[in-house]
C-alpha positions in Angstrom: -59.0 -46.3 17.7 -56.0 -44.4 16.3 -55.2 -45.6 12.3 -52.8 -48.0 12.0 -51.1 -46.7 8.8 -51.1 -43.4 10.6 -49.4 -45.2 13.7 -46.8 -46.5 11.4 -46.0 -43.8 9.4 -45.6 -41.3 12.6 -43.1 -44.2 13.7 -41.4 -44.6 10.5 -41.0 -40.3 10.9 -39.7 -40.6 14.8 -37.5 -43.6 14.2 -35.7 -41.4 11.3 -35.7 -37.8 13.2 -33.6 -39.9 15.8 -31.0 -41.4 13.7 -30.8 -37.9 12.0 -30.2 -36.4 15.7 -27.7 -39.6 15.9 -25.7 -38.8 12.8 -25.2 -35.2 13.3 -24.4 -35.8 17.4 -21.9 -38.6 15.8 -20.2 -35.9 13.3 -19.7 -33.8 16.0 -18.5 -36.4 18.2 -15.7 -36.6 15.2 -15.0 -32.9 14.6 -14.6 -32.3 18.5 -12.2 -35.3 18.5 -10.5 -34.2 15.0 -10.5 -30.6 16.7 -8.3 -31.9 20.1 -6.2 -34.4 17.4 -4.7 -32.1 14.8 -2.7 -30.1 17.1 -1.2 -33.0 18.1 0.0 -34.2 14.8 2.2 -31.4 14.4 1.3 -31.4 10.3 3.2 -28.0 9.1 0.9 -27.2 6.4 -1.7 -27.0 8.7 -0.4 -25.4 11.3 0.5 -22.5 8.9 -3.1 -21.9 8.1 -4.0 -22.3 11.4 -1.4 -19.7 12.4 -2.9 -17.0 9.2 -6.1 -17.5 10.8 -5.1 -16.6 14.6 -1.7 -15.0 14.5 -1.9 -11.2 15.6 -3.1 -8.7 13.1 -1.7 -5.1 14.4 -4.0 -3.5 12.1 -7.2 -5.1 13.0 -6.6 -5.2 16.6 -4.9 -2.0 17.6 -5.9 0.0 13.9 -7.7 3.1 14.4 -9.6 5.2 11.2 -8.0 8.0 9.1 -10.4 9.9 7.0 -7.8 10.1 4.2 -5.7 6.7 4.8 -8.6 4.7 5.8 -6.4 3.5 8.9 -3.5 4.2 10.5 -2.7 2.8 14.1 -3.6 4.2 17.4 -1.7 6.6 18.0 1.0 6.4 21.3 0.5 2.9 22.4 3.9 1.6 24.1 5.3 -2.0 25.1 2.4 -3.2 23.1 3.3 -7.2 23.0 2.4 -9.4 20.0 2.3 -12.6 20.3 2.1 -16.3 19.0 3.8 -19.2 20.1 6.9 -20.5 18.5 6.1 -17.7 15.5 5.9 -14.2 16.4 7.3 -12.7 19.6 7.9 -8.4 19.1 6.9 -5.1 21.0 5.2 -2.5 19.2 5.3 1.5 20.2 3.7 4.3 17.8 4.0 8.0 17.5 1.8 11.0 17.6 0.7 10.0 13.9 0.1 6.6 14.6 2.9 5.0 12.9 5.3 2.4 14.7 8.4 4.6 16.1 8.5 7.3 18.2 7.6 10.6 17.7 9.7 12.4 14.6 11.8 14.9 14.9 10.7 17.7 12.7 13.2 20.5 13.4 15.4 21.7 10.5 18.5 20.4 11.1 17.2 17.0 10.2 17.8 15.2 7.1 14.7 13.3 6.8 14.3 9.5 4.9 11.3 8.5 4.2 10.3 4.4 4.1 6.9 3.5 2.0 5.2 1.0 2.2 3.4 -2.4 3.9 3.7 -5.0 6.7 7.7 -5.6 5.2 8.4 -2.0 5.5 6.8 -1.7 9.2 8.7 -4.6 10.4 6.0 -7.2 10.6 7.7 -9.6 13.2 10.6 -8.3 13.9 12.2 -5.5 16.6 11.9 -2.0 15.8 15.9 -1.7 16.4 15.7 -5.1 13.5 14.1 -3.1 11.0 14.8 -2.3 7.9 14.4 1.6 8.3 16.4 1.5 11.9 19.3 -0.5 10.8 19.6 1.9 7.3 19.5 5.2 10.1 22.5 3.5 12.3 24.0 3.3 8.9 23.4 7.1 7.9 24.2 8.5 11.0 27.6 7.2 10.7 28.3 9.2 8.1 25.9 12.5 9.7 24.1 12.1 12.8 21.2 14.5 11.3 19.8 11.1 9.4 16.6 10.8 10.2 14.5 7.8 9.3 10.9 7.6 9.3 8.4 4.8 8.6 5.4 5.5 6.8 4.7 2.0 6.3 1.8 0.3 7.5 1.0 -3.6 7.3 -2.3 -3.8 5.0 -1.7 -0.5 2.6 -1.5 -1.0 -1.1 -0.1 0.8 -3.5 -2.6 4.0 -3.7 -2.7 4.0 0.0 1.2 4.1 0.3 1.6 6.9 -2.2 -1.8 8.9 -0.3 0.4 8.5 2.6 3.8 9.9 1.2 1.3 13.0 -0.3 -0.2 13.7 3.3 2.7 14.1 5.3 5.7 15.2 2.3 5.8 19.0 3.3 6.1 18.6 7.0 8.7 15.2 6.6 10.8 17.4 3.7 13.0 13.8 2.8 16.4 14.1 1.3 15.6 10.2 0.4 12.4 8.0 -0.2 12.5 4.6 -0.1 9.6 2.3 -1.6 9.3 -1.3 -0.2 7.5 -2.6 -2.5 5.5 -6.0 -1.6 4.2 -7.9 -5.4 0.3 -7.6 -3.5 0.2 -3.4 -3.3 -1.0 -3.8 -6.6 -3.9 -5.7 -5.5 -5.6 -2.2 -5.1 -8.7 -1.0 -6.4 -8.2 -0.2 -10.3 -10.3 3.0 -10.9 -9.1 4.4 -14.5 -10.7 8.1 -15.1 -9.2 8.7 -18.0 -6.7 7.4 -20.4 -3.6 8.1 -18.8 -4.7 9.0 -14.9 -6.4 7.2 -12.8 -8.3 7.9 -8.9 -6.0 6.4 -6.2 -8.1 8.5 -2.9 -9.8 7.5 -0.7 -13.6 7.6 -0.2 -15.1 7.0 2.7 -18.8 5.7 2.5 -21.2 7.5 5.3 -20.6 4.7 7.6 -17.0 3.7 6.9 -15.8 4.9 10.2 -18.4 2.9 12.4 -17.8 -0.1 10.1 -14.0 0.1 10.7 -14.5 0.4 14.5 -16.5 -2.7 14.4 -14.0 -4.7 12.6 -11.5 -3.9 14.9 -14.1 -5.0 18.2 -14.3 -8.2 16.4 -10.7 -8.8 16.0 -10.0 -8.6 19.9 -8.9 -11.4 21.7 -11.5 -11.5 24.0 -14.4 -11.4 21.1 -16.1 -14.8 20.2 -18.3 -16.0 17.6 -18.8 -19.0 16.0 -17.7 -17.4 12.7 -14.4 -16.5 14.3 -14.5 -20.0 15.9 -14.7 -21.8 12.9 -11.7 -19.6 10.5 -9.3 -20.6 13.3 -10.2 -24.1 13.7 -7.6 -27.1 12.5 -10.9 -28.5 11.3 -11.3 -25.8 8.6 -7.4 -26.1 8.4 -7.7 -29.7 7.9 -10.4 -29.1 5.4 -8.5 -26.0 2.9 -5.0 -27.9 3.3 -6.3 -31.2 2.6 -9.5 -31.9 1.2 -10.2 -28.9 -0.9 -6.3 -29.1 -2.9 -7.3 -33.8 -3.0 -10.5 -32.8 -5.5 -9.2 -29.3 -6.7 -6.4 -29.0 -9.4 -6.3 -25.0 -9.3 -5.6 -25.2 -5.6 -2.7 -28.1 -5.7 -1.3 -25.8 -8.4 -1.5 -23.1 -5.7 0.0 -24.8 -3.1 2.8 -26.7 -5.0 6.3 -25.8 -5.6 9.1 -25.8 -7.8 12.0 -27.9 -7.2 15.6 -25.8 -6.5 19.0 -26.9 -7.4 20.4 -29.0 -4.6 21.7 -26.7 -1.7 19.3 -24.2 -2.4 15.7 -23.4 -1.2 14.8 -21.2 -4.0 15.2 -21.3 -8.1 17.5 -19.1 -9.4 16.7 -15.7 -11.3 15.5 -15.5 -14.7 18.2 -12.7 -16.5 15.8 -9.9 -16.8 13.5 -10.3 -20.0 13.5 -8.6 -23.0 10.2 -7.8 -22.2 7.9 -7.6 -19.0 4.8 -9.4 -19.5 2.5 -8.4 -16.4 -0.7 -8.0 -17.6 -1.2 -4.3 -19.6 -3.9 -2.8 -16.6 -1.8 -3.8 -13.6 1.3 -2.1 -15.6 -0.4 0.9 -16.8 -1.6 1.2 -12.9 1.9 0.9 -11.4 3.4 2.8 -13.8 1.1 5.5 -13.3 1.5 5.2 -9.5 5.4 5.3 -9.5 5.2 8.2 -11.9 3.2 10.3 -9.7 5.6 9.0 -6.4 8.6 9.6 -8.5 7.0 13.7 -9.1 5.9 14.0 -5.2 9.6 13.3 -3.9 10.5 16.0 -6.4 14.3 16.4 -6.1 14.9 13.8 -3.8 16.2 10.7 -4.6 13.7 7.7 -5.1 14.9 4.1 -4.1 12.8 1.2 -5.2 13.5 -2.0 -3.6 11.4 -5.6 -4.0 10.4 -7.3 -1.0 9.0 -10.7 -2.8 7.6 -13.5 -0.9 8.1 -17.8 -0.3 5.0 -18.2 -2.8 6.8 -16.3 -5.6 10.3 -17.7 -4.5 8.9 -20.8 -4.4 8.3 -20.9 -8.2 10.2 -20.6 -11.4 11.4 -16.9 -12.0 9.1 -15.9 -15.0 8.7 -12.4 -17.1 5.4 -11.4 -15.2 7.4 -11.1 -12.1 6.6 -7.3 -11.0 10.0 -7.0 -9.9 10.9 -6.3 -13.8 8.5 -3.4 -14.0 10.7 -1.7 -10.9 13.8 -2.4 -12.9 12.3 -0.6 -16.1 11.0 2.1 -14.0 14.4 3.2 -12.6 16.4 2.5 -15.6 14.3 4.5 -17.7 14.7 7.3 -14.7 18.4 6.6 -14.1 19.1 10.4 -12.9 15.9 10.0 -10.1 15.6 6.5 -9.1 17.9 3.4 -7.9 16.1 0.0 -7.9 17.2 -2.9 -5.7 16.5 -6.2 -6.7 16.1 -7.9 -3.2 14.3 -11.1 -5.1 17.4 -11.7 -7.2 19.4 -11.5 -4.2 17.8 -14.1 -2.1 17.8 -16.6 -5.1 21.5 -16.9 -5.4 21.6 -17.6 -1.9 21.9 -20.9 -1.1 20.1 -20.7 2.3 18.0 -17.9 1.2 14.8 -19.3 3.1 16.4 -17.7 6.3 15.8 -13.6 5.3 11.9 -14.8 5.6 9.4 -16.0 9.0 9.4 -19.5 9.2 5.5 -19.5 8.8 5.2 -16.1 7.2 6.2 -14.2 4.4 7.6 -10.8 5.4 11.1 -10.8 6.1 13.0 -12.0 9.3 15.8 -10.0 11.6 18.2 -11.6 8.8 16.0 -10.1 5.6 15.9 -6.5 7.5 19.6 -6.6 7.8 20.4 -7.8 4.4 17.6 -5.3 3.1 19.6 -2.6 4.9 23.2 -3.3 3.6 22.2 -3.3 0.3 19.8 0.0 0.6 23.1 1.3 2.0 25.5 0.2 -0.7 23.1 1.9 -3.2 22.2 5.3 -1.2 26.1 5.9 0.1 26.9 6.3 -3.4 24.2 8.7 -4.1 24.0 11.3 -0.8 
């Protein structure tokens, strides 16, 4: 006869397999139910980071790999729609080079412009006729239809990447003007110091960098599935980094909170420009040496530096580490070569500043572009 102990403890093992298989079928239960809920809540801090997780990425989805760049976009793609409810609605056409435009016109009677940099520069968002480089060429050709202005932004780039670009295609563009966008993350790049006053901003490619590229960009398609991408874009895991994590994490409510403007405003005003920029000595020493060697590749043509900021940074009280201040120095310090233009400082002193940005983004609406533009223009009419 079978052991009764044995009996017993093969029962005890059963009885709590199956409330184990009951627990986890109840959790899911909850999550599928919390999944189908959340939408309907219409809670706007999650729904932003529901929208980060599934809103378009050009890059990733229509990218293609540059041996020197590391990516550009495919090149010649037309009426290319993208797309997210209530968010983003634009069209996106690129050139021969696989940047957004239309081909350039290279011929000699041109007087070229040239705009640097990231996802602000390209137009994230917004029209091509809305952006910043378009509305500044409508401007110039006023005064000289043989303006030209060409975007060498792409959404993604930082810093090194930018000024790679600007090296790779100088001789062929031959700009009268070059205009930096610069975004506070380009210097998020790769620090790689060689020696004490240069450092090693190219690119290189590992032996499987372009199949590893191509992949990325199969799993960013819209038809691709996984449970990875599943889960990033769930309002479950939106629930849980809005919610939970900042309710047991001080460093992340810190992230996430806000400074209080003066009434009729939506951001704090600007600090006066310090007697002293305090951004930390590597990240200085990095820009610095990247603006230097952008400010020798325009060579006689005039550089214009203009900040792009963002709602996280406008959001907070204007301090002496703001990057902006290292632009400032930079051009005052080259006064004869460079014009800076403090977009940042302009968007706090208006009262209903919050409109030059996306409502859920951070690059710059139809309204930034335009504003962007008039004051590029004020600065460069005085100067060609």
């Amino acid at each position: 006869m079978p052991n009764p102990e044995k009996l017993s403890v093969r029962g005890k093992i059963t009885h709590l397999f199956i409330n184990l298989l009951l627990v986890i079928f109840s959790l899911c239960i909850v999550l599928v139910i919390a999944e189908i809920s959340l939408p309907l809540l219409k809670i706007r801090t999650i729904e932003e980071a529901v929208y980060q997780a599934r809103r378009p990425v050009v890059q990733g989805i229509y990218g293609a790999y540059h041996p020197q760049l590391y990516y550009t976009l495919q090149k010649n793609l037309r009426n290319i729609h993208l797309f997210y409810p209530g968010q983003l609605d634009y069209m996106l056409d690129t050139n021969d080079n696989g940047f957004r435009g239309l081909n350039w016109d290279l011929s000699a009677r041109r007087k070229n412009v040239v705009i640097l940099g990231d996802s602000f520069a390209f137009g994230w968002g917004v029209q091509w006729d809305q952006t910043v480089g378009k509305l500044l060429e409508k401007k110039l050709q006023e005064k000289d239809p043989a303006y030209q202005v060409i975007n060498l932004a792409m959404p993604g780039w930082d810093i090194d990447t930018i000024i790679r670009s600007f090296e790779l295609y100088k001789e062929a563009l031959k700009p009268v003007a070059v205009v930096y966008v610069f975004c506070p993350n380009d210097l998020l790049a790769n620090i790689n110091k060689i020696s004490e006053n240069e450092y090693d901003i190219a690119y290189h490619p590992k032996p499987d960098a372009e199949n590893n590229y191509k992949a990325m960009v199969a799993r960013q398609q819209p038809g691709y599935w996984s449970w990875n991408k599943f889960y990033r874009s769930s309002y479950c895991k939106a629930y849980h980094a809005r919610i939970i994590r900042p309710t047991f994490s001080k460093r992340i409510r810190a992230s996430l909170s806000i400074d209080k403007a003066p009434a009729g405003f939506d951001f704090l005003p600007p600090l006066d420009p310090p007697a002293e920029n305090t951004l930390d000595k590597d990240h200085q020493q990095f820009a610095l040496y990247c603006l230097n060697r952008l400010l020798k590749d325009a060579g006689t043509s005039r550089l214009y530096l203009i900040d792009t900021s963002d709602k996280s940074i406008l959001y907070r009280k204007d301090t002496a580490d703001n990057r902006r201040w290292l632009l400032r120095e930079f051009s005052e310090k080259n006064k004869q070569a460079v014009s800076f233009i403090d977009f940042e400082s302009f968007v706090r002193k208006t009262p209903d500043g919050r409109k030059f940005y996306l409502d859920y983004d951070d690059h710059w609406s139809a309204a930034g572009h335009a504003s962007a533009a008039d004051m590029m223009w004020k600065e460069m009419s005085e100067k060609i």
